[in-house]
C-alpha positions in Angstrom: -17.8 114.0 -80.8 -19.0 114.0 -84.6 -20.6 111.8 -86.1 -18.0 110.1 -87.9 -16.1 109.3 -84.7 -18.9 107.8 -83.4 -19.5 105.7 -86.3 -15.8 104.5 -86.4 -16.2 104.0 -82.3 -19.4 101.8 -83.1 -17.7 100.1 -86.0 -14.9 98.8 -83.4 -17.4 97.6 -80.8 -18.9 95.9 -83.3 -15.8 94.1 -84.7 -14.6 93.5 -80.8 -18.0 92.3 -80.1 -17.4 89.6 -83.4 -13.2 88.4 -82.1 -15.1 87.7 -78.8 -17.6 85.8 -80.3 -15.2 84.1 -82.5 -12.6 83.8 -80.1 -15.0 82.2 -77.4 -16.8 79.7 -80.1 -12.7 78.9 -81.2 -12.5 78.6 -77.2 -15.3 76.1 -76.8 -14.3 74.1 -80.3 -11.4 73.2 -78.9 -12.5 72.5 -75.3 -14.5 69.9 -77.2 -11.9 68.8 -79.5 -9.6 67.9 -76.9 -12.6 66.1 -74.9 -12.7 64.0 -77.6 -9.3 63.2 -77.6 -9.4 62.6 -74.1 -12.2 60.4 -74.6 -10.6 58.6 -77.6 -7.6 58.2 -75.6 -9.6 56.6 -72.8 -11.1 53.9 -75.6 -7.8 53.8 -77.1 -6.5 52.5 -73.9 -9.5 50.5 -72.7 -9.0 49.0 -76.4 -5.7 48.3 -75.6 -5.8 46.5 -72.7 -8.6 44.6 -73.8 -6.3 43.6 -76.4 -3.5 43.0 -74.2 -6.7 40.6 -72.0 -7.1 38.9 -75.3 -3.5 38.5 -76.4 -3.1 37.1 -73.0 -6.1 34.9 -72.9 -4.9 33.7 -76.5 -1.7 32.9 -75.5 -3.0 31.3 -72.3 -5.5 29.2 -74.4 -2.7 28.4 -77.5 0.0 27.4 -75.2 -2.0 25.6 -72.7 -3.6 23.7 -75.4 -0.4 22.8 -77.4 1.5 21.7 -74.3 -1.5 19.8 -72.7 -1.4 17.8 -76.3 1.8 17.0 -75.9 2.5 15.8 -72.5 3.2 12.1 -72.4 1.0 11.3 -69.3 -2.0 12.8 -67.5 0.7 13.4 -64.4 2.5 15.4 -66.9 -1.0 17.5 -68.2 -1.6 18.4 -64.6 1.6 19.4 -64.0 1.6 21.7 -67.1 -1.7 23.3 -66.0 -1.1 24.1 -62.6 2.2 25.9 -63.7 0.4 27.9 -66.9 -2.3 28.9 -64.3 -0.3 29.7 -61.3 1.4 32.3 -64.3 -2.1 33.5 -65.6 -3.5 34.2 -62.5 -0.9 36.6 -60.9 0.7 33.2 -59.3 -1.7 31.8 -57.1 -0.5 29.2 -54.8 -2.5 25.8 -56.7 -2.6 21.8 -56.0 -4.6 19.0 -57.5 -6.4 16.2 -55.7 -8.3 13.3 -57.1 -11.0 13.1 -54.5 -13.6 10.2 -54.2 -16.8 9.7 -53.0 -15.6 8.6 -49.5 -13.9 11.6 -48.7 -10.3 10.5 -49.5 -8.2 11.6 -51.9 -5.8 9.3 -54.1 -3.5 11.5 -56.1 -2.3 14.9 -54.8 0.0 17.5 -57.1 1.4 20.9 -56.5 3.5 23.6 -58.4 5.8 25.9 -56.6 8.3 28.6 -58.8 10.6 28.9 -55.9 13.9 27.1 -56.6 14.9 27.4 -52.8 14.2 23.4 -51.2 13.2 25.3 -48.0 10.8 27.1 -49.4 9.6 24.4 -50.9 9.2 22.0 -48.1 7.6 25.2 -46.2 5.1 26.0 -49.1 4.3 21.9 -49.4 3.6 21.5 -45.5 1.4 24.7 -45.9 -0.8 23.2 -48.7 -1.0 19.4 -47.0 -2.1 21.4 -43.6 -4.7 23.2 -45.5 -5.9 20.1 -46.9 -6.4 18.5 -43.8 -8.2 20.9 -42.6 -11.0 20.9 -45.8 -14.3 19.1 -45.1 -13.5 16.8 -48.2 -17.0 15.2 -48.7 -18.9 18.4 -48.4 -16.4 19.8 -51.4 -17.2 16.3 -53.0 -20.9 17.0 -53.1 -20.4 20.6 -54.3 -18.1 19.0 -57.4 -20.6 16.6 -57.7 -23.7 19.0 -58.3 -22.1 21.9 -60.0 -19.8 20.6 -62.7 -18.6 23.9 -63.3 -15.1 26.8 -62.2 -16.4 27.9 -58.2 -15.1 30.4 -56.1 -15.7 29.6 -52.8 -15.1 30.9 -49.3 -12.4 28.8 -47.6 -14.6 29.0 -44.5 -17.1 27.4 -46.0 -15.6 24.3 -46.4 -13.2 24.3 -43.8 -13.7 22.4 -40.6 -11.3 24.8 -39.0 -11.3 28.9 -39.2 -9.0 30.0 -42.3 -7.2 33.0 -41.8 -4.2 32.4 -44.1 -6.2 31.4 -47.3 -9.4 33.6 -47.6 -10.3 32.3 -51.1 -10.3 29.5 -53.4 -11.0 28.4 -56.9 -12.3 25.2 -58.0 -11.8 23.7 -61.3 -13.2 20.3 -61.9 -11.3 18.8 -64.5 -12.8 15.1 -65.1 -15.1 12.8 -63.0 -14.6 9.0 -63.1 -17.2 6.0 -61.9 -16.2 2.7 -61.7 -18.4 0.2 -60.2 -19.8 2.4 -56.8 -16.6 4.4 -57.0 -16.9 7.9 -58.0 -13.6 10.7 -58.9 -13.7 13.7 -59.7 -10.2 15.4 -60.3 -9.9 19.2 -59.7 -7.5 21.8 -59.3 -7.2 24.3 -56.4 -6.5 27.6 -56.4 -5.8 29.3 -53.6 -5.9 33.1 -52.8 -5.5 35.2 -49.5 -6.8 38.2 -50.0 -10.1 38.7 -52.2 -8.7 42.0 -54.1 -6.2 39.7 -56.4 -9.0 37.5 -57.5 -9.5 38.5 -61.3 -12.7 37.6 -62.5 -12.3 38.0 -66.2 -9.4 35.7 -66.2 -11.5 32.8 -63.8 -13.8 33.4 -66.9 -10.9 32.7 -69.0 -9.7 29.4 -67.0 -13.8 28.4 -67.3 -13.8 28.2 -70.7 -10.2 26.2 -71.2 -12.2 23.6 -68.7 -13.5 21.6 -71.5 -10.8 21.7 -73.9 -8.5 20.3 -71.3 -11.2 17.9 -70.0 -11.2 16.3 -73.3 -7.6 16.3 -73.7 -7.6 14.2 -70.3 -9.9 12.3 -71.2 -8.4 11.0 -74.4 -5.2 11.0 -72.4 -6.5 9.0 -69.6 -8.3 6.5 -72.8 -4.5 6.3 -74.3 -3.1 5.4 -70.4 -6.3 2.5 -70.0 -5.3 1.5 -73.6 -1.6 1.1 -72.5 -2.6 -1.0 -69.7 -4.4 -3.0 -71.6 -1.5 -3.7 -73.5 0.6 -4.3 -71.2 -2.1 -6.6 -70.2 -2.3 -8.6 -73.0 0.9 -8.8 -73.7 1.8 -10.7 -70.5 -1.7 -12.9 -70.6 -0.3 -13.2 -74.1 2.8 -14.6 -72.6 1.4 -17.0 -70.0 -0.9 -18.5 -72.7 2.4 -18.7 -75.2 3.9 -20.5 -71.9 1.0 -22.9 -71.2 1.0 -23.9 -74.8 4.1 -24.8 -74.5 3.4 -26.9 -71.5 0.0 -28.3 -73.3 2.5 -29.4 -76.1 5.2 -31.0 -73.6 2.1 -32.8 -72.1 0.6 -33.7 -74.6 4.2 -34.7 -76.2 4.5 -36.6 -73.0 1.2 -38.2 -73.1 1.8 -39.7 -76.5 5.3 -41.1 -74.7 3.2 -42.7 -72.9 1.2 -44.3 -75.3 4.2 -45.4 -77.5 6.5 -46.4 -74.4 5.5 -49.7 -74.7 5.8 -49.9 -78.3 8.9 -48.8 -78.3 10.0 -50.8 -75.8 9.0 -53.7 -77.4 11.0 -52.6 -80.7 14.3 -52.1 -78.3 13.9 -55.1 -76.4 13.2 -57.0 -79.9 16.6 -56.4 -81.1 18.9 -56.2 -78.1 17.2 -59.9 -77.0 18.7 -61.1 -80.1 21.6 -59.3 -79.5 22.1 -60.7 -76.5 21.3 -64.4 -77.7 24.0 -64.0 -80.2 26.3 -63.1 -77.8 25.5 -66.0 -75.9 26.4 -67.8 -79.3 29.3 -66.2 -79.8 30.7 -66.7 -76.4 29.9 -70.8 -77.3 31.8 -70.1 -80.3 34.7 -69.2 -79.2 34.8 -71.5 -76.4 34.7 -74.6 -78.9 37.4 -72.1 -81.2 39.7 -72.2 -78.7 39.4 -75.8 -78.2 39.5 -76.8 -81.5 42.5 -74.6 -82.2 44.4 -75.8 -78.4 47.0 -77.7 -80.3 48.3 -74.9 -81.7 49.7 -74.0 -78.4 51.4 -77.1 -77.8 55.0 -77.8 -79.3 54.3 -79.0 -82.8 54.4 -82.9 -83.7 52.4 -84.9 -86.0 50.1 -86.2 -83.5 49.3 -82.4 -82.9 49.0 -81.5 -86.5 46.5 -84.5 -86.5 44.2 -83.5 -83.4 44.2 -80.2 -84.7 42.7 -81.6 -88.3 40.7 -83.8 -86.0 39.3 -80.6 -84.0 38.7 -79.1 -87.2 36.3 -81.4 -88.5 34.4 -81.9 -84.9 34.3 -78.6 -84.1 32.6 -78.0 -87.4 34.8 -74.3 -87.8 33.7 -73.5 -91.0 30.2 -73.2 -89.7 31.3 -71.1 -86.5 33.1 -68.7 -88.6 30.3 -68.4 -91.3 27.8 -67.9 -88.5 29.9 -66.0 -86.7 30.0 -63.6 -89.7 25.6 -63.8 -89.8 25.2 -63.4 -85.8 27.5 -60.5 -85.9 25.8 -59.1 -89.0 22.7 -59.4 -87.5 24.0 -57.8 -83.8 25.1 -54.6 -85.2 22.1 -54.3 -87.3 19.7 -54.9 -84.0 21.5 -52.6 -82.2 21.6 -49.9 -85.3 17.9 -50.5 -85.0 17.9 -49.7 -81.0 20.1 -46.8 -81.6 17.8 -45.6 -84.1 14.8 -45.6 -82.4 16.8 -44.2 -79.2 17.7 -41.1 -81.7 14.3 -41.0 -83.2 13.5 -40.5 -79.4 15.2 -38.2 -78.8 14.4 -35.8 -80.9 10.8 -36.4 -80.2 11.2 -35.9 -76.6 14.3 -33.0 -76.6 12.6 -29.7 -75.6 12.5 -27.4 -78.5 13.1 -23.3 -79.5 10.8 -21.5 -81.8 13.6 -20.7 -84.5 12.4 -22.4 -87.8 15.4 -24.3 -89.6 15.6 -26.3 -92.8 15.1 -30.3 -92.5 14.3 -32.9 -94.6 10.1 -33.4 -94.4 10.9 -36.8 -95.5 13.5 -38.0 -93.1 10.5 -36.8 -90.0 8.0 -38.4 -91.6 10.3 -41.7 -91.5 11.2 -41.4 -88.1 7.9 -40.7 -86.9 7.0 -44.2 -88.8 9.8 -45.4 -86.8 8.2 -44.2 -83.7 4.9 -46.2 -84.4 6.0 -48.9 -86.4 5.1 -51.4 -83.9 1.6 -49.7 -83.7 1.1 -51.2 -86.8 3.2 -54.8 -86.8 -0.1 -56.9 -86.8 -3.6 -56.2 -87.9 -1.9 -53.2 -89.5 -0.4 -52.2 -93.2 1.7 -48.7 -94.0 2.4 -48.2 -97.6 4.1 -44.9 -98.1 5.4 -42.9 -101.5 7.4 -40.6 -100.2 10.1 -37.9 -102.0 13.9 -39.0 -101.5 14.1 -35.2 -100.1 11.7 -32.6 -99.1 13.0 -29.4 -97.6 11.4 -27.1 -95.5 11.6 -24.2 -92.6 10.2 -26.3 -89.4 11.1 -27.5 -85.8 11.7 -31.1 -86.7 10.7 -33.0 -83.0 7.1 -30.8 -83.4 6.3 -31.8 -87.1 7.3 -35.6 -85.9 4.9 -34.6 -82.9 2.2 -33.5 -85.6 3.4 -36.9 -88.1 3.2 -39.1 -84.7 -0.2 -37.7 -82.8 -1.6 -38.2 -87.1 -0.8 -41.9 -87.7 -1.6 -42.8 -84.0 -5.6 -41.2 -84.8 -5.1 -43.3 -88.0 -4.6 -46.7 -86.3 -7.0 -46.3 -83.5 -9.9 -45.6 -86.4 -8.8 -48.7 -88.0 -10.1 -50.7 -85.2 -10.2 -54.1 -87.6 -7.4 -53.2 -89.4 -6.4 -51.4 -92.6 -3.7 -49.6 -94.2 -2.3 -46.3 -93.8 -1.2 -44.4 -96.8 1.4 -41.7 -96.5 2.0 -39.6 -99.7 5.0 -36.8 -99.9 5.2 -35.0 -103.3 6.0 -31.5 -104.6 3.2 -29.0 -106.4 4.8 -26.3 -107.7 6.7 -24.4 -104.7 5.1 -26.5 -102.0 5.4 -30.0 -100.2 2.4 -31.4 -99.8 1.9 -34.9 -97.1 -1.4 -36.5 -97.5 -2.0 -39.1 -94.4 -4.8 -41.0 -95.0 -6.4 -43.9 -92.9 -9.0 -46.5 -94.0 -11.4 -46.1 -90.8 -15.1 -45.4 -90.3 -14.3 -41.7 -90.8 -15.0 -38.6 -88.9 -19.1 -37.3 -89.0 -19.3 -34.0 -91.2 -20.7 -32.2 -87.9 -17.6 -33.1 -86.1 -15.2 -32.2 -88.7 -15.0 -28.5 -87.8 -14.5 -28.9 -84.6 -11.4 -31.4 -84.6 -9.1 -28.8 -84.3 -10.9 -26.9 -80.9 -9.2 -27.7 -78.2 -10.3 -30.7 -75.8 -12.8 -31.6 -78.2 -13.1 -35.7 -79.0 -14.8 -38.4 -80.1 -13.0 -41.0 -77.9 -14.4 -43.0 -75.3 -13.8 -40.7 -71.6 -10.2 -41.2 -70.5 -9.1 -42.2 -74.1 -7.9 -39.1 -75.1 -7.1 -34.9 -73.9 -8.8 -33.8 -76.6 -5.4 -31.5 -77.4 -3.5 -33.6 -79.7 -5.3 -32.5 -83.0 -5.3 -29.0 -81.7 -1.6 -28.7 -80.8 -0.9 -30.1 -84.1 -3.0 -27.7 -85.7 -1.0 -24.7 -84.0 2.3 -26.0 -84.4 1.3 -26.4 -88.2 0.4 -22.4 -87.7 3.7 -21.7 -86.6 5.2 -23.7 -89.5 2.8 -21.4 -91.7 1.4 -24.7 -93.3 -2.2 -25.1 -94.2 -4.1 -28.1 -93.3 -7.1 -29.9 -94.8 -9.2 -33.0 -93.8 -11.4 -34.9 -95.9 -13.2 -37.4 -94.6 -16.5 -39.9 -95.7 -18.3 -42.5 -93.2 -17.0 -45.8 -93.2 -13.9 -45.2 -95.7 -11.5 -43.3 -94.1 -10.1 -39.7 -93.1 -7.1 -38.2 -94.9 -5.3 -35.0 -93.5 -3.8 -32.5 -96.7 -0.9 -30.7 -95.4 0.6 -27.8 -97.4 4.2 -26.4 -96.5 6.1 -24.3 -98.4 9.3 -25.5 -99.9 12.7 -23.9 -98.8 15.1 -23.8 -101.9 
């Protein structure tokens, strides 16, 4: 072979030699290459379904949250959360008990997706034979000492073997004391077979724990705050009801007190009455005599008995007394029939709808009421407006007007005067009723209005008539003030607002 062949022979080893080399490096490049896209592919898809864990957890977290915030009742929260984590866990079968410290339980939920109502009674008999069968104070004590998401063995807790439900989670949601009574509320989720138990999303429901516990919390605050309410509002009523009976009482009680005033101002009159009509009756009698010839036939000696009759009889007195005593009857009885209406309205029961009267027109009837209160050691002298309208309950302002000028007289134990003033300042009506008694000490003066407070002798008075006063006043939206110095007298200030 020359030496150029084997040159050229050389030369092509050579460049075979080099494709090898490149083609093997080429080889192993991409051998490598796609490694790394395997690789990448794996963390592409490890990326994604950690994404997908998050996007989940997210929308676990988001939606439990926003619903849980929204539920109207704790019922309703517990509800929402065993149905969210029945559908985040791979549907678990779940209930909730409120367990106490004595090994019962008060409250017991559970969430079922079947819409079949045999299935349903199945599954609900399942979950109520399992709970029987749970050694409830040793899961109490566990609950109580590790305040935390637990996945326990069901056999642990069990006072029977398990062989249906191998597994279960427990979530404490909130713990309650009250007194030596301690709760603890927790959902339970069962599993029965250890292979679908997903740690990273127990994880998950460990950390929504607290975020829901407050939300209960503030729920079961709004529920207690609702109560309480609820509460109030119906001690609210019973004390708006024994008000009203503390004002018929004491309404009652100042009855009593005028009954035999008032009495005395019927009987007054309608003895009179009655006198007159005794009177009259004599009247008559002698009319009809004197006037008997009349009926006879007519003669002279008739015409003369009768002139006779006239003169004995004395008939122009009878019928010019007759005028006075009848004058005088139906003014006495106007006067009983007065104080009868005056009465009346005092003692009627009342509503609570505010009307216009005439301030004036109570104030004289409640003057009416007392009048005889006053008749002997006693003076009123009043300067009242001709009209004074207001919005009031007229039989519980003559209450207040009555319960005022009583206190006045009894503090004028020697006598005196009581001055009653009615006059307008600018948009309001303004009643000053004062007394000329030893007055009221300045220690005592704010506490006339407190209920059951006096300064009366024991069994001389409740103690509630200033106070009811002072309330119905309230409800009238007048202001009261009371002025008062030793040994000259107290006056009361009343400010109501005039109605136009």
């Amino acid at each position: 072979m020359s030496e150029e062949a084997q040159n050229k022979i050389e030369e092509l080893e050579r460049a075979l030699k080099r494709e090898q080399a490149a083609k093997k490096l080429a080889q192993i490049q991409l051998e490598n290459y796609i490694q790394e896209l395997l690789e990448q592919e794996v963390l592409n898809n490890e990326s994604r379904m950690e994404v997908e864990i998050q996007q989940t957890q997210l929308s676990f977290f988001t939606g439990l949250l926003a619903e849980t915030w929204s539920k109207p009742t704790l019922d309703k929260i517990v509800e929402n959360y065993l149905e969210r984590t029945c559908s985040f866990l791979s549907k678990p079968d779940n209930f909730f008990i409120e367990l106490d410290n004595d090994a019962s339980y008060t409250k017991f939920q559970y969430y079922t997706q079947s819409r079949i109502e045999s299935d349903t009674e199945t599954h609900l008999k399942q979950l109520e034979t399992f709970l029987t069968q749970l050694n409830l104070l040793k899961i109490f004590e566990i609950l109580s000492h590790e305040q935390e998401t637990q996945l326990i063995d069901t056999n642990d807790i069990s006072n029977e073997s398990q062989d249906f439900y191998q597994f279960c989670v427990m979530v404490p949601l909130y713990t309650l004391a009250i007194e030596d009574k301690k709760t603890v509320g927790v959902a339970v989720l069962l599993y029965q077979d250890q292979k679908d138990i997903n740690i990273t999303k127990l994880q998950t429901l460990e950390s929504s724990r607290s975020m829901l516990s407050i939300a209960i919390e503030r729920k079961r605050a709004e529920e207690e705050l609702q109560q309480q309410l609820i509460n109030l509002e119906e001690t609210n009523q019973v004390l708006e009801q024994t008000q009203l009976q503390l004002v018929g009482q004491e309404k009652l009680a100042s009855l009593g007190y005028l009954a035999a005033g008032v009495a005395h101002e019927i009987n007054n009159p309608v003895g009179f009455v009655l006198s007159n009509l005794d009177n009259m009756a004599d009247y008559i009698q002698d009319i009809k005599s004197a006037l008997q010839p009349l009926t006879d036939e007519p003669s002279s000696t008739s015409l003369s008995t009768l002139n006779k009759n006239y003169e004995e009889y004395e008939l122009p007195f009878l019928f010019e007394d007759s005028d006075e005593i009848l004058k005088s009857s139906v003014e006495g009885l106007e006067r009983v029939k007065a104080i009868v209406a005056d009465l009346s309205t005092f003692s009627r029961m009342d509503n609570d709808e505010l009307e216009p009267i005439d301030v004036t027109k109570v104030i004289n009837k409640s003057l009416n009421m007392v009048s005889n209160e006053f008749k002997y050691k006693h003076h009123i002298e009043t300067d009242l407006l001709e009209s004074a309208t207001i919005l009031g309950i007229e039989s519980k302002l003559q209450q207040v007007f009555i319960n005022l000028f009583v206190n006045a007289k009894q503090a004028m134990d020697e006598g005196g005067t009581l001055f009653v003033h009615c006059y307008r300042e600018r948009t309001k009506i303004i009643v000053r009723v004062k007394d000329q008694g030893k007055g009221i000490p300045q220690e005592n003066l704010k506490e006339i209005f407190t209920p059951f407070f006096t300064t009366k002798a024991p069994g001389e008075g409740t103690g509630l008539g200033l106070s009811i006063s002072y309330s119905i006043l309230q409800q009238h939206n007048a202001k009261v003030e009371v002025l008062s110095e030793s040994d000259k007298g107290t006056e009361f200030v009343i400010s109501f607002f005039e109605f136009f």
